[in-house]
N, C-alpha and C positions, 0 to 999 in steps of 0.2 A: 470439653471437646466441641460444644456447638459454637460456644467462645472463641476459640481457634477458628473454626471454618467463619464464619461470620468477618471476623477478624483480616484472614483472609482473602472472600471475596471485597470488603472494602479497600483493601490496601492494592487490588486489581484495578481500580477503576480512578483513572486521573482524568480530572475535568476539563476544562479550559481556561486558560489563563496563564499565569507562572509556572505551573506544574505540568504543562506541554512540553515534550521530547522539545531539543532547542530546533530540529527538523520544521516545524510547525508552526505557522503566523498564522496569527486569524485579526482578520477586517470586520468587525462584528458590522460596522453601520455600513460596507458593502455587502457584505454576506460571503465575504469572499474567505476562504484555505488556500495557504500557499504550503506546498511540500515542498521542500529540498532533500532530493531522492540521488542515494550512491547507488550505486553495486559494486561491489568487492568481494574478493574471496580469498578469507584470513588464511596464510598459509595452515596447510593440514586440512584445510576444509574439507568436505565433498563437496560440495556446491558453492555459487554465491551465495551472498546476501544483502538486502534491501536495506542500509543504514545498519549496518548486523545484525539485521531480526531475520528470519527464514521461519519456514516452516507454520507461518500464520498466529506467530509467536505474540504479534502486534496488531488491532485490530482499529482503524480509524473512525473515529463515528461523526459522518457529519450531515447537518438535517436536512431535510428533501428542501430542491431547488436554490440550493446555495451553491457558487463558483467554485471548481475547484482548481486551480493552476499549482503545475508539477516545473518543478526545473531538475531535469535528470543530467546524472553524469555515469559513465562509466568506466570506472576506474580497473577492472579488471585490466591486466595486464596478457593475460592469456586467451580472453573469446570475449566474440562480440554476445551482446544481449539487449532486449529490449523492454518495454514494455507494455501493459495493454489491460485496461478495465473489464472483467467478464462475470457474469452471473454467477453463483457460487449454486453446483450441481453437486452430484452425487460423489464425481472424481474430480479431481484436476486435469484438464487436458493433456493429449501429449503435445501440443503445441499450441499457442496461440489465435485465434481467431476473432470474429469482429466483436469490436468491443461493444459495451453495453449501452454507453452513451454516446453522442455523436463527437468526435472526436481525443475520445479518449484513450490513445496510444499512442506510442513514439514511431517514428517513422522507421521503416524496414520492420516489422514485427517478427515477423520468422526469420529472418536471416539476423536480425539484430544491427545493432550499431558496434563498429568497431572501437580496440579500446581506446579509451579520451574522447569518444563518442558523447556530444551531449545534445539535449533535446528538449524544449518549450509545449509544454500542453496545458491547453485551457479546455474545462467543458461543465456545462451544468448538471447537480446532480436530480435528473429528472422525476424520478420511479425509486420510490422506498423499496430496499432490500438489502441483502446480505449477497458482495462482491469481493472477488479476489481481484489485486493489483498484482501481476505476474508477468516474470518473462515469456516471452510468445516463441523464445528460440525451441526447437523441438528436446523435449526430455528435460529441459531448465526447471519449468516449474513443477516438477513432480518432484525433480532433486531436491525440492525446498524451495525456491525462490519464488517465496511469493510473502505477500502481506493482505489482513482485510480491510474491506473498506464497509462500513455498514451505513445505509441511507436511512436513516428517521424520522419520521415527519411530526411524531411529538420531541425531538431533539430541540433545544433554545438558543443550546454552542455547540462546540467542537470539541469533541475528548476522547481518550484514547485507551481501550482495554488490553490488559498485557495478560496472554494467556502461559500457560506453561510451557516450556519446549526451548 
C-alpha cells in the first residue's frame, strides 16, 4: 500500500524539460516561462477550460523572480472570458480582481475578451506563494476555470504538479 501511494505521488510531479505539457517553454539562461493558454469548453462541459485542465487539476511551479509571458486565446465559441493572476485564499472569487503581480491579466478582466479574443501578458514572478490563474468573468472561476500557479524561491526550473480532478 505505501508502495502504491509513494508511487503515486511520484508519477504526480513532472519536472522541467521534455516532460512539460507541450503548453510550456522554458528559457532557463533568460529565466523566462512562456504559456500558451486556450480556453475551451468541450461539448457537455459545464464550464470552460484552461488547455483542458479546470478545476486546479494542474499546478505551475515556477521559481520566484523569473519571467512569466502568457499568449492567451479564446476559443470558446459561446462567451467571452479572461484572465488574471490572484492569491490563492480560502475561496475562489465570484469574480475577478487585481491581480497579484503587476500586470498579470488579460485585458477586460470581468467582462472578458470575446470569442477569438486573444491576449499578450508579461510579468515577473515577484513574491513566493501559492496562485490561482483564473477567469475574472463573474461565476467562470468558481465553475472550475482556473489553474495554479506556485511561486518557489528554492525552485531551480520549471515544472508542473497534476493533481486529481
Amino acid at each position: 500500500m505505501l508502495n502504491t501511494i509513494l508511487a503515486l505521488l511520484a508519477s504526480a510531479i513532472v519536472t522541467s524539460g521534455d516532460s512539460l505539457p507541450d503548453w510550456i517553454t522554458v528559457d532557463a539562461a533568460t529565466q523566462t516561462v512562456t504559456l500558451a493558454l486556450e480556453v475551451s469548453r468541450p461539448a457537455g462541459a459545464p464550464s470552460a477550460r484552461i488547455n483542458g485542465e479546470h478545476d486546479g487539476s494542474v499546478q505551475v511551479v515556477v521559481p520566484r523572480g523569473w519571467t512569466v509571458q502568457w499568449r492567451w486565446k479564446n476559443l470558446d465559441e459561446t462567451a467571452p472570458h479572461s484572465l488574471v493572476v490572484m492569491v490563492e485564499r480560502e475561496k475562489l472569487p465570484m469574480e475577478g480582481g487585481r491581480p497579484s503581480f503587476t500586470n498579470a491579466m488579460s485585458r477586460s478582466v470581468t467582462a472578458g475578451l470575446p470569442p477569438g479574443g486573444t491576449d499578450n501578458t508579461t510579468f515577473v514572478t515577484e513574491d513566493a506563494g501559492w496562485y490561482w490563474v483564473l477567469c475574472g468573468v463573474p461565476g467562470h472561476a468558481i465553475g472550475g476555470e482556473w489553474i495554479g500557479l506556485k511561486v518557489d524561491p528554492a525552485a531551480t526550473g520549471v515544472s508542473v504538479t497534476r493533481k486529481g480532478g
